[in-house]
C-alpha positions as a printed Julia matrix, in Angstrom:
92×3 Matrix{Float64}:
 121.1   167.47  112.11
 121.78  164.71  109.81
 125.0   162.31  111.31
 127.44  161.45  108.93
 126.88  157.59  107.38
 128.91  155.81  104.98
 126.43  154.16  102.92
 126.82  150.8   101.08
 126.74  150.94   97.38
 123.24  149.42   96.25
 122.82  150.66   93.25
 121.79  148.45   90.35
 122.15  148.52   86.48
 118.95  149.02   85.11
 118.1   145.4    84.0
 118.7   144.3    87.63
 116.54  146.9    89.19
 113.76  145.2    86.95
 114.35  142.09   88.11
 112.16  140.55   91.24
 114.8   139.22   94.0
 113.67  135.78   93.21
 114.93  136.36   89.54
 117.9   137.65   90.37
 118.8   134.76   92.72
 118.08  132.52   90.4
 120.39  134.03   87.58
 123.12  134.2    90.32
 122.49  130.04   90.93
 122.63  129.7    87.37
 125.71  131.17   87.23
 127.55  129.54   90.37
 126.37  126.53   88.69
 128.16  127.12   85.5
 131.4   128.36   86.88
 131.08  131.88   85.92
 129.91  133.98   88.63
 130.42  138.06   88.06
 130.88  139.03   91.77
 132.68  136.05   93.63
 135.59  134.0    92.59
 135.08  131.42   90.05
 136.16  128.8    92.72
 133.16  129.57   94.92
 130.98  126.76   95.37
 127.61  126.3    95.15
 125.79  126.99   98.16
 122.76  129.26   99.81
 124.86  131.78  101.39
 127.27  132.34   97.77
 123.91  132.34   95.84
 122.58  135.37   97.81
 125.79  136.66   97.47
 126.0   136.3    93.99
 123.21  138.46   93.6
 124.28  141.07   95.68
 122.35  140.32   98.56
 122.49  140.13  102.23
 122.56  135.9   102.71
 119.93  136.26  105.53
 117.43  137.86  102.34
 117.38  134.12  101.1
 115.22  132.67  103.28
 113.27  129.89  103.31
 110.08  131.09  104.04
 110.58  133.92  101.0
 111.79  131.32   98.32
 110.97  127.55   99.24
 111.45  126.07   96.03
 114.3   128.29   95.23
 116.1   127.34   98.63
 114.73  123.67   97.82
 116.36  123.81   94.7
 119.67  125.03   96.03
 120.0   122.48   98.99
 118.85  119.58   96.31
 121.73  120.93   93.92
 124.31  121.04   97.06
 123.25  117.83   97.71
 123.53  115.96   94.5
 127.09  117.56   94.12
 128.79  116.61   97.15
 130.2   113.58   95.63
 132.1   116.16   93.18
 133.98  117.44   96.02
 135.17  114.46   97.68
 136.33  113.61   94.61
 138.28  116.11   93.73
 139.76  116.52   96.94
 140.94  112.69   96.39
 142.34  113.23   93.05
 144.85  116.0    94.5
């Protein structure tokens, strides 16, 4: 007897289902980068966490230990841009 389970919509249009995680990731950095993501707000900043959710992924799926240079890449990125915010927070 089979319990009743809402389940979470995972489907995927047919060019992301033929992408490997790692590309998809990627394309969702790229597009937090450029201020035009398709699932969160444009406001959201850059970070590990918005990237996997970006891509429609769980955050804990970007790990590490799965995507070094990826989450190397992302941290760098963070990094680098932190001035940005400070700044804008002092110009309002």
């Amino acid at each position: 007897k089979l319990k009743n389970v809402a389940w979470r919509d995972t489907s995927m249009s047919s060019v992301e289902a033929k992408q490997t995680a790692e590309q998809r990731f990627r394309a969702a950095f790229d597009r937090l980068k450029q201020g035009s993501p398709e699932v969160l707000a444009r406001t959201a900043a850059v970070s590990q966490n918005n990237v996997a959710k970006e891509a429609n992924c769980d955050p804990s799926a970007l790990r590490k230990s799965r995507f070094p240079s990826l989450v190397a890449e992302i941290q760098h990125y963070v990094e680098m841009h932190k001035v940005d915010v400070t700044v804008r927070i002092w110009l309002i």
